[in-house]
C-alpha positions as a printed Julia matrix, in Angstrom:
578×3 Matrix{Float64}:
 164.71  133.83  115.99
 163.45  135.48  112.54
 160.93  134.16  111.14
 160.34  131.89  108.44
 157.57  132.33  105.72
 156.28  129.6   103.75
 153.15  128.8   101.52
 150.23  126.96  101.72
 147.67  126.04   99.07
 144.7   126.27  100.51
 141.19  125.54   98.08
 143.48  126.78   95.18
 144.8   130.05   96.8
 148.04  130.31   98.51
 147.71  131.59  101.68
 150.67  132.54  103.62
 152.1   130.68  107.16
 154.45  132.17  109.24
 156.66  129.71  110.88
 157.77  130.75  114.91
 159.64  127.74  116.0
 156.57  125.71  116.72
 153.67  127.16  115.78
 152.05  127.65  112.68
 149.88  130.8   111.9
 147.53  130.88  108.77
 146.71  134.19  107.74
 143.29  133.83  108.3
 143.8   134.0   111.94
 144.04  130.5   112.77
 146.85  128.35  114.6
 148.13  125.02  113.95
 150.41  123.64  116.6
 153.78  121.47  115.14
 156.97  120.98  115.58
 159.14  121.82  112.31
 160.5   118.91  110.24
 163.88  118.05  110.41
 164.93  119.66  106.89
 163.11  122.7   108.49
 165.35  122.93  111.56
 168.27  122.34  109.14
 167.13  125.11  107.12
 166.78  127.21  110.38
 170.46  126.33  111.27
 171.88  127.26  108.12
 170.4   130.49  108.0
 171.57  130.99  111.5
 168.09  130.89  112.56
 168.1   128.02  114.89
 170.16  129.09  118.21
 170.86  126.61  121.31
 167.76  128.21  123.38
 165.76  126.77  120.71
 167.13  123.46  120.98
 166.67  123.05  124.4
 162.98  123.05  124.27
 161.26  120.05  124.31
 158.66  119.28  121.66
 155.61  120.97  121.89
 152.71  117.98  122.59
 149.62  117.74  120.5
 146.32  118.96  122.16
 144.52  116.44  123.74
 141.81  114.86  122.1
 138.26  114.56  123.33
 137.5   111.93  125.9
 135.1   109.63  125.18
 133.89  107.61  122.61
 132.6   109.42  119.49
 129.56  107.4   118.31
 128.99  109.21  115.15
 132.26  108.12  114.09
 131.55  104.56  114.87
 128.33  105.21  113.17
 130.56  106.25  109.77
 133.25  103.61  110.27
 130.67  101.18  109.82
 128.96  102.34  106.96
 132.5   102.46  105.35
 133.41   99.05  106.38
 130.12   97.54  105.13
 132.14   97.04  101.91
 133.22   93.47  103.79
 129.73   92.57  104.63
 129.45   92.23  100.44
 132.43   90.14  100.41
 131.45   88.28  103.53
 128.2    87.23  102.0
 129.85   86.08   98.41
 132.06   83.48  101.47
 129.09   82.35  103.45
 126.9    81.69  100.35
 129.22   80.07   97.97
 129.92   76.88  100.27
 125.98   76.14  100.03
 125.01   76.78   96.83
 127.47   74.28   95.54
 125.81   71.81   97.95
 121.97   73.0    96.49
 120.13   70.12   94.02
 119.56   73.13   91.44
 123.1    74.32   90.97
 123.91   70.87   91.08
 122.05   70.69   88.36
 122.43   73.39   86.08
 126.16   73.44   86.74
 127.76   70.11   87.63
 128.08   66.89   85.54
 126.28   63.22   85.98
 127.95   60.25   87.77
 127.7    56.97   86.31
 124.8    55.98   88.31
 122.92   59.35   87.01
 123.75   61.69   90.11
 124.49   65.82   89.85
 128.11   65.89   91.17
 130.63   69.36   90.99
 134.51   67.53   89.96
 136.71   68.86   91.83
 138.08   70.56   89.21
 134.99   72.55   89.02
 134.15   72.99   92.05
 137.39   74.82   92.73
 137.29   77.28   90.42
 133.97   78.01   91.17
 135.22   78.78   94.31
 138.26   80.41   94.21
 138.2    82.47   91.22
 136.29   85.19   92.6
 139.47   85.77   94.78
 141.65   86.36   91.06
 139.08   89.17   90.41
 139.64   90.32   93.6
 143.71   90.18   93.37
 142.98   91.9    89.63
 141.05   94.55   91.05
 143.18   95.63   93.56
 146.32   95.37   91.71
 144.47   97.23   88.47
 141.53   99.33   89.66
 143.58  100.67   93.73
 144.75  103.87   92.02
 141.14  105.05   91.48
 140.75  105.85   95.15
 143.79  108.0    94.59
 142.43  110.03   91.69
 138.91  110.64   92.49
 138.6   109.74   96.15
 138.2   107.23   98.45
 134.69  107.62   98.74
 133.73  107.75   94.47
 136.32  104.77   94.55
 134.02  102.62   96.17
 130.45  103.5    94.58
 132.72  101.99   91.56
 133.71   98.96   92.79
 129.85   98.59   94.17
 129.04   99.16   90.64
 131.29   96.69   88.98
 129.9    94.22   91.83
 126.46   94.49   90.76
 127.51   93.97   87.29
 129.38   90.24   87.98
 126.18   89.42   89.92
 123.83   90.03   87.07
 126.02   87.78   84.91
 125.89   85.06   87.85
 121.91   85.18   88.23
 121.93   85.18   84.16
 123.3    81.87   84.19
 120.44   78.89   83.21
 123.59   76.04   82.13
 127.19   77.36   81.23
 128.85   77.13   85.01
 131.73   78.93   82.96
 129.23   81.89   82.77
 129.14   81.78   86.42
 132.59   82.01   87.03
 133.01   84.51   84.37
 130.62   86.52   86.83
 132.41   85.66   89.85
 135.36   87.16   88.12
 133.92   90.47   87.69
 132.24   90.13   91.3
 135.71   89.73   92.63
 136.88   92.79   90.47
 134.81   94.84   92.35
 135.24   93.3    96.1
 138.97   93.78   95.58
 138.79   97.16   94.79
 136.57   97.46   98.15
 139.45   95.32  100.05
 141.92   98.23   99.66
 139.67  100.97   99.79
 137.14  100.29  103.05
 139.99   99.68  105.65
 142.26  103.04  103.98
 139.24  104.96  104.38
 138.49  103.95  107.77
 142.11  104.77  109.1
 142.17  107.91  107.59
 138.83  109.43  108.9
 139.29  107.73  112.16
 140.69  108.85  115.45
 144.29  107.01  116.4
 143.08  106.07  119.91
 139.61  104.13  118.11
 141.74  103.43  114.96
 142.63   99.73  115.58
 138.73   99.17  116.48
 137.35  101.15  113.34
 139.66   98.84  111.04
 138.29   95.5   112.33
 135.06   96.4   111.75
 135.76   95.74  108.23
 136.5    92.07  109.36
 133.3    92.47  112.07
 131.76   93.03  108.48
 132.94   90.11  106.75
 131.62   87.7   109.43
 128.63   89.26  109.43
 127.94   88.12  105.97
 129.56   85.0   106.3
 126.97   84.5   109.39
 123.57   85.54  107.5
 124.58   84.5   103.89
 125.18   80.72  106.02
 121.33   81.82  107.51
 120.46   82.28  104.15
 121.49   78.83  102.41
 119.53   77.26  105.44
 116.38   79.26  104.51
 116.28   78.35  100.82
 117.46   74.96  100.52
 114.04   73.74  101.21
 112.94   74.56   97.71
 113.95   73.03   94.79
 114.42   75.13   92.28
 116.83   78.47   91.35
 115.64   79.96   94.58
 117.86   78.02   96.19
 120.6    80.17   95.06
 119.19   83.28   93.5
 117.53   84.39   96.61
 121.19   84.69   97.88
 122.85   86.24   94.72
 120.04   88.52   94.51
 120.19   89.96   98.03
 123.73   90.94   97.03
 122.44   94.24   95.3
 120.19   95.08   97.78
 123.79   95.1    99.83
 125.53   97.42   96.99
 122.68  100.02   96.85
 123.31  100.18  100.7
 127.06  100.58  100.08
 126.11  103.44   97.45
 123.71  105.2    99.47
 126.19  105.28  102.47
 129.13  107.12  100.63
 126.48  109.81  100.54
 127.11  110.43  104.06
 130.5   109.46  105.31
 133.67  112.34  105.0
 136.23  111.88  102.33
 140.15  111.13  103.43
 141.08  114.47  104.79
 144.92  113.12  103.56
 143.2   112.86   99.89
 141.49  115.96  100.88
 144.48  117.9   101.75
 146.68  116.06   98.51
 144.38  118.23   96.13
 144.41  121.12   98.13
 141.17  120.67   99.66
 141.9   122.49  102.49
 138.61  123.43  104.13
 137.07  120.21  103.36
 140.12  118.44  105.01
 139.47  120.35  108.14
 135.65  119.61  108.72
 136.3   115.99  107.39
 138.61  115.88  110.57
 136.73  117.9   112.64
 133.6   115.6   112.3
 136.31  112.33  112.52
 137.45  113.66  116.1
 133.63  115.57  117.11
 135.02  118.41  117.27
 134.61  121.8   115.05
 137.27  122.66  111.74
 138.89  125.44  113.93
 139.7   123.17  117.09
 142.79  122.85  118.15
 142.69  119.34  117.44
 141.71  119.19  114.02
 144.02  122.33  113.06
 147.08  120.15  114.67
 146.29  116.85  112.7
 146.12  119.36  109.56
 149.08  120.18  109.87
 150.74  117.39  110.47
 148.76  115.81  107.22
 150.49  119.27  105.42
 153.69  118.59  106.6
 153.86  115.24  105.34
 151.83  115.61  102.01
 154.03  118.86  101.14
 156.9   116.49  101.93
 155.62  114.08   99.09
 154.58  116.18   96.8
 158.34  118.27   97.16
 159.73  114.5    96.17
 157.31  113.9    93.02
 154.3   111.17   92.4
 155.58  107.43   93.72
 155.86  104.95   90.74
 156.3   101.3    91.52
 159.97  101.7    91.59
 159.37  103.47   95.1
 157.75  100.33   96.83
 161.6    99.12   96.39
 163.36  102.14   98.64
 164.67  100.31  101.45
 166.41  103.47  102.66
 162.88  104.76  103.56
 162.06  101.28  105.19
 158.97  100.93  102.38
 160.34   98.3   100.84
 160.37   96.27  104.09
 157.16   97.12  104.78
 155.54   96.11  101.31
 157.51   92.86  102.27
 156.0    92.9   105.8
 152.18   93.76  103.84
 152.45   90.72  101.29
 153.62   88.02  104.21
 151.09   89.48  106.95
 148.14   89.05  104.07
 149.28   85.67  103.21
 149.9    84.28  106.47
 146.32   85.17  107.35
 145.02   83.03  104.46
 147.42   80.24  105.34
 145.79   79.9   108.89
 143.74   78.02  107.54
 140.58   79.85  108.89
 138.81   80.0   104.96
 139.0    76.07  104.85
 136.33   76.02  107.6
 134.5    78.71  105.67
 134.51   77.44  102.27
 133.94   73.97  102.92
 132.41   74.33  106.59
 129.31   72.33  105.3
 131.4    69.28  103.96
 133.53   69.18  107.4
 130.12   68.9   109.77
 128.78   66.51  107.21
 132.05   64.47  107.21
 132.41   64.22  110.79
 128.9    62.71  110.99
 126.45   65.75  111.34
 123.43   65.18  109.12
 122.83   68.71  108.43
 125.84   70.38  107.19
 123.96   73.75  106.33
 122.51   73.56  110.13
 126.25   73.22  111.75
 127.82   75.72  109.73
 125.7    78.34  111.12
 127.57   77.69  113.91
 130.63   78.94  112.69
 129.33   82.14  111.44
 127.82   82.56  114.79
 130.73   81.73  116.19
 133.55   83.88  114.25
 130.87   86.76  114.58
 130.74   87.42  117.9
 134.16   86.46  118.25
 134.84   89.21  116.15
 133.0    92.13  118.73
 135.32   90.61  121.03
 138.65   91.51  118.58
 137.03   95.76  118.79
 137.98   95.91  122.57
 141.69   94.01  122.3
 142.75   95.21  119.61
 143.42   98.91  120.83
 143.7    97.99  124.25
 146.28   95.02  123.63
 148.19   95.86  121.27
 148.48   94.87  116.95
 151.52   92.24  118.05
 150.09   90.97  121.18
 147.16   90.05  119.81
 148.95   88.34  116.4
 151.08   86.66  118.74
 148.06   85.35  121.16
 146.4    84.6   118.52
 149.18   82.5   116.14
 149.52   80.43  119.34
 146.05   79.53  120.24
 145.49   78.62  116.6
 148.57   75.96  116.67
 147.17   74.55  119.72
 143.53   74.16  118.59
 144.88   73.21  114.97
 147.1    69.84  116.47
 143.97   68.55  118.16
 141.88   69.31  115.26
 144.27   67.28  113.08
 145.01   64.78  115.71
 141.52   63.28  116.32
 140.59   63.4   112.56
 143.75   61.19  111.8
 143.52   59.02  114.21
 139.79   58.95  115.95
 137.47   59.55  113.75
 136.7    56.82  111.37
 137.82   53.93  113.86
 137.53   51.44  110.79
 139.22   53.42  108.46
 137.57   56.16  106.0
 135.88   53.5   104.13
 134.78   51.78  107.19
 131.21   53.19  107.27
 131.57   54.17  111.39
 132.14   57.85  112.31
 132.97   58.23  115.86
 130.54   60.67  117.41
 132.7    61.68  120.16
 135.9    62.41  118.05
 133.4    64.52  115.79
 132.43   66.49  118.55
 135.74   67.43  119.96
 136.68   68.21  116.23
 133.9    70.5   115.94
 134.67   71.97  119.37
 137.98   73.12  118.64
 137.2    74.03  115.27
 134.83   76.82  116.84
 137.86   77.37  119.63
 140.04   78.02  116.46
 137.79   80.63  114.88
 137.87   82.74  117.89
 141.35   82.61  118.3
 141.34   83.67  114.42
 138.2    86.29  115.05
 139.6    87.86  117.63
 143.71   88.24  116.19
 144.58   87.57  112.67
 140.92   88.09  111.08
 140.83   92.15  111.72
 144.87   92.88  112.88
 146.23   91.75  109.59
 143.8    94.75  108.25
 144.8    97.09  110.55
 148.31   96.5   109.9
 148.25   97.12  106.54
 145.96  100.06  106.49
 148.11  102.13  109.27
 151.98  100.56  107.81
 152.35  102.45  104.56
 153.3   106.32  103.81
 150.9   108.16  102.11
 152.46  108.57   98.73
 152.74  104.71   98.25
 150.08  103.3   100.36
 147.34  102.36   97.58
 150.07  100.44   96.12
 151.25   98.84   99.29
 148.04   97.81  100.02
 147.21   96.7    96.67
 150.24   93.97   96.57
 149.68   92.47  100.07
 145.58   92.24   99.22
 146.92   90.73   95.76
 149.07   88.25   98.04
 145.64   87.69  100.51
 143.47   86.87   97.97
 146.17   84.85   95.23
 146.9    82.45   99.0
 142.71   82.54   99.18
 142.8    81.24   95.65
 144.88   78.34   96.45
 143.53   77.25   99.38
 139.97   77.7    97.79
 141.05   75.74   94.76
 143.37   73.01   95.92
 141.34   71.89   99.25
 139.13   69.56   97.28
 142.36   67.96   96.26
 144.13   67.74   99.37
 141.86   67.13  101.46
 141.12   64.12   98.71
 144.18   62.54   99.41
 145.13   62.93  102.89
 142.09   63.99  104.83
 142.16   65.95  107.95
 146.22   65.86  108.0
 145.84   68.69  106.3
 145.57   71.02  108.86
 149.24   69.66  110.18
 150.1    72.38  107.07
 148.18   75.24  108.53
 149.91   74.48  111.97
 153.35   74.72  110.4
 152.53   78.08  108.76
 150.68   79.22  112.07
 153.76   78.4   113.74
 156.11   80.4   111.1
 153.54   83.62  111.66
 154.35   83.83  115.52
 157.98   84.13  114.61
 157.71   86.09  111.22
 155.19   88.75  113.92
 157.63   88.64  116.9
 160.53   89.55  114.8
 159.06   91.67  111.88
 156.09   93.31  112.73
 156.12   96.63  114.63
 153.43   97.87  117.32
 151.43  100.6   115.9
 148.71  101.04  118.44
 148.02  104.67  119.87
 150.09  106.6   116.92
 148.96  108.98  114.56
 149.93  107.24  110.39
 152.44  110.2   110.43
 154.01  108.89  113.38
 154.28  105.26  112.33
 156.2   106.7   109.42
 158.7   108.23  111.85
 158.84  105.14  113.92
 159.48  102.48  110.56
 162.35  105.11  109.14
 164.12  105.06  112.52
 164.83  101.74  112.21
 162.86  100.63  115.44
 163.01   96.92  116.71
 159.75   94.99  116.28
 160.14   93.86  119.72
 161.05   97.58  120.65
 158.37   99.21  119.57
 155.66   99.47  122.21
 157.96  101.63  124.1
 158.36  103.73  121.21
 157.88  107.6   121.92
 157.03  109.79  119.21
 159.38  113.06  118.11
 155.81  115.59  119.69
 155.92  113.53  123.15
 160.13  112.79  123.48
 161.98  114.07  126.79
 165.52  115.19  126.58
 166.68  112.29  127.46
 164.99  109.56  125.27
 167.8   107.73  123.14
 166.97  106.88  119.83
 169.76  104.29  118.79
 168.63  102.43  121.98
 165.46  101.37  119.93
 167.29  100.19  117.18
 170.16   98.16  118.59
 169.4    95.39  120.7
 172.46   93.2   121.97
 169.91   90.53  124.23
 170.04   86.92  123.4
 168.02   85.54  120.86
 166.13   83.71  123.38
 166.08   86.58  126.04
 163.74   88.26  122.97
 161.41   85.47  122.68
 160.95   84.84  126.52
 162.11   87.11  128.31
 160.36   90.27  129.93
């Protein structure tokens, strides 16, 4: 077979590749093992360069990667996902300062008998509109990590953070002041929503991607845990410390996030999009511990070529392109927006926002006290969530985890109907034992949520979406995450008003909807390259399919591709059946 030139931009100067079937030669003496593209090996055919020899070798398989854990790329996944430890605090602290004497204060308005109260009114959109900045930022401000980098992207939105939090510890009386700072806060965390988890699948290794993402969620908890730590520490005093001890802290958290971007490696896929070639290469040599002329990392180059050249060839994505359904991206922005939601209407941020008015309504006397127990709780639940999710599976653990959630949810709901004011809610008597076995499964809930939806939904997202459209993909489901975070955050105080703990017979509903929106919509991705999950989406691969799913590299002669697609079982042979 002739050969088949093509070029390469590499830092700015093209640099010539000669194509031999499947190999990939730069002319600076390194090798890049791939198998051609399909439009290559039509091109081959119609130059009568392809012959039947050719087509009756198999693939040839990627290098294998180094065994082992790589710790330094733990080390940098971490630093990147700090970015939810800033949005975890702003969850954990909120809750508690609207229970503090001094906000009460400075920000709420005076009962008839004389007493500091937040309306409910007020008290949700204290709340919840930190979570519109957040779905403005990401809708607005995702395209930044696009133009300058995923890294400079979030020093930004650290930036703009620190600015809303100035304008929140400014505030002496105006609680509109305050939420005018939340606002800006939440431009800035949103931003940091899309741009922490993209990063971390991008610089990541597929077999340790699944854990790297849910760090970002390991992240958030962590907040949520100390900023719960902190409220306890402060409310002893009785002035502004209360809550500017907490709202302070959060720049000491921002400089952090600055100071790390110093050190982590940029997107090689941003790296190679502007032509960044020998950056991409020791951004992916130091993701997989290995050097920029490895095997490994020339092989993931090129694949990353292959695919950007591919986008580039078919011009810059508008909005228009999240609507191709021929490329399957228009079912996955659909599958993005009701993953995002459906992990908001779990219910999980009703026990965070208003944790401290639960304990203190099922008869604990310190609400700050019990809620620490949920942060410890959804923490460590969280660690648990880095060793399934690679090893289990994205779906299996959704699934698990949708189910565990109904069951803990009906009992939640159950005894708070029926048990646990045995006089009625007016009755003055709290029933200590139905209190307890409400805040038992509320903490059985929140590891079924830690250790499933809380980090998969992220990973899901992060890994779903081709290159050329994924800031936008991820920018409308994290729009749809955080408008359903709004809701919750802002109509709780009204709901659970009116009908009490029968509220969470809602959540169960929706819980129940996720396990059969996941089993029948939502692919496994776990083990394959992002360049491979693009393959796998356009091929039209059943949801329920899909963890036998072989990629094109690693296919035998006889795999059969419209036997992934097609599926003539029972309905109920799908849901139960082996």
């Amino acid at each position: 077979m002739s050969d088949k030139d093509t070029i390469i931009e590499q830092e700015g100067v093209p640099v010539r590749a000669t194509m031999h079937s499947n190999e990939l030669s730069y002319s600076d003496g390194h090798s890049v093992l791939s198998s051609p593209s399909n439009k290559e090996l039509d091109d081959m055919k119609g130059e009568g360069e392809f012959n039947s020899e050719t087509e009756e070798h198999s693939p040839v398989s990627p290098p294998p990667a180094p065994s082992g854990t790589n710790w330094g790329v733990c080390i940098l996944c971490l630093l990147v996902a700090f970015g939810g430890y800033i949005s975890g605090w702003d969850s954990g602290t909120i809750g508690g300062f609207e229970a503090q004497t001094d906000f009460l204060a400075r920000f709420g308005s005076t009962s008839s008998d004389g007493t500091r109260y937040l309306s409910k009114v007020r008290t949700g959109l204290l709340t919840s509109m930190f979570n519109v900045g957040q779905a403005i930022g990401s809708f607005f401000l995702g395209r930044l990590g696009d133009i300058y980098g995923r890294r400079i992207g979030l020093i930004v939105a650290s930036v703009i953070f620190i600015a809303g939090t100035i304008i929140q510890i400014a505030s002496i009386k105006a609680w509109y002041q305050y939420m005018i700072g939340r606002i800006v806060a939440g431009l800035g965390c949103g931003l940091i929503a899309i741009l922490s988890p993209m990063l971390i699948s991008e610089v990541s290794p597929k077999n340790m991607r699944g854990a790297m993402v849910s760090c970002y969620q390991l992240m958030i908890t962590l907040g949520i845990f100390l900023g719960y730590c902190t409220n306890y520490g402060t409310k002893r005093y009785h002035d502004s410390t209360q809550w500017r001890v907490g709202l302070g802290l959060q720049f000491a958290w921002c400089l952090l996030m600055i100071g790390a971007m110093l050190f982590v490696p940029e997107s090689p896929r941003f790296l190679v999009e502007k032509g960044r070639i020998e950056e991409a290469k020791r951004s992916i040599g130091k993701s997989n511990g290995v050097s920029p002329d490895d095997p490994v990392t020339l092989w993931e180059l090129d694949e990353i070529q292959v695919v950007v050249d591919k986008e580039r060839a078919e011009g810059e994505a508008g909005w228009s392109d999240l609507f191709d359904s021929q490329t399957k991206v228009l079912q996955r922005v659909i599958m993005g927006i009701m993953i995002m939601a459906l992990q908001q209407l779990t219910g999980a941020n009703y026990f965070f926002y208003y944790g401290t008015t639960i304990f203190q309504a099922v008869g604990m006397q310190d609400g700050f006290e019990a809620a620490i127990v949920f942060g410890v709780v959804n923490f460590f639940s969280t660690c648990c969530s880095l060793l399934f999710v690679d090893s289990l599976g994205r779906r299996t653990c959704l699934l698990w985890g949708a189910a565990g959630m109904t069951c803990c949810m009906v009992v939640f709901a159950s005894v708070g109907v029926t048990r646990l004011w045995p006089k009625g809610k007016n009755g003055g008597e709290t029933s200590q034992g139905a209190g307890n076995c409400m805040i038992c499964f509320s903490c059985f809930f929140l590891f079924c949520f830690a250790t499933s939806w809380a980090p998969v939904a992220f990973v899901i997202i992060s890994e779903s979406f081709p290159l050329k459209v994924k800031a936008k993909g991820m920018a409308l489901a994290t729009v749809s995450n955080q408008m359903w975070n709004f809701c919750i955050g802002f109509f709780t105080p009204f709901i659970s008003g009116a009908i009490n703990f029968a509220y969470g017979y809602v959540f169960m509903g929706c819980l129940v909807f996720a396990w059969f929106y996941v089993f029948f919509f939502v692919p496994e991705t776990k083990g394959l390259v992002l360049e491979d999950v693009d393959v796998m989406w356009q091929e039209g691969v059943l949801p329920w399919k899909s963890a036998s799913w072989v990629p094109p590299s690693q296919r035998g002669a006889d795999y059969d591709v419209a036997a992934m697609a097609n599926d003539d079982t029972p309905v109920w042979k799908k849901l139960f059946g082996k």
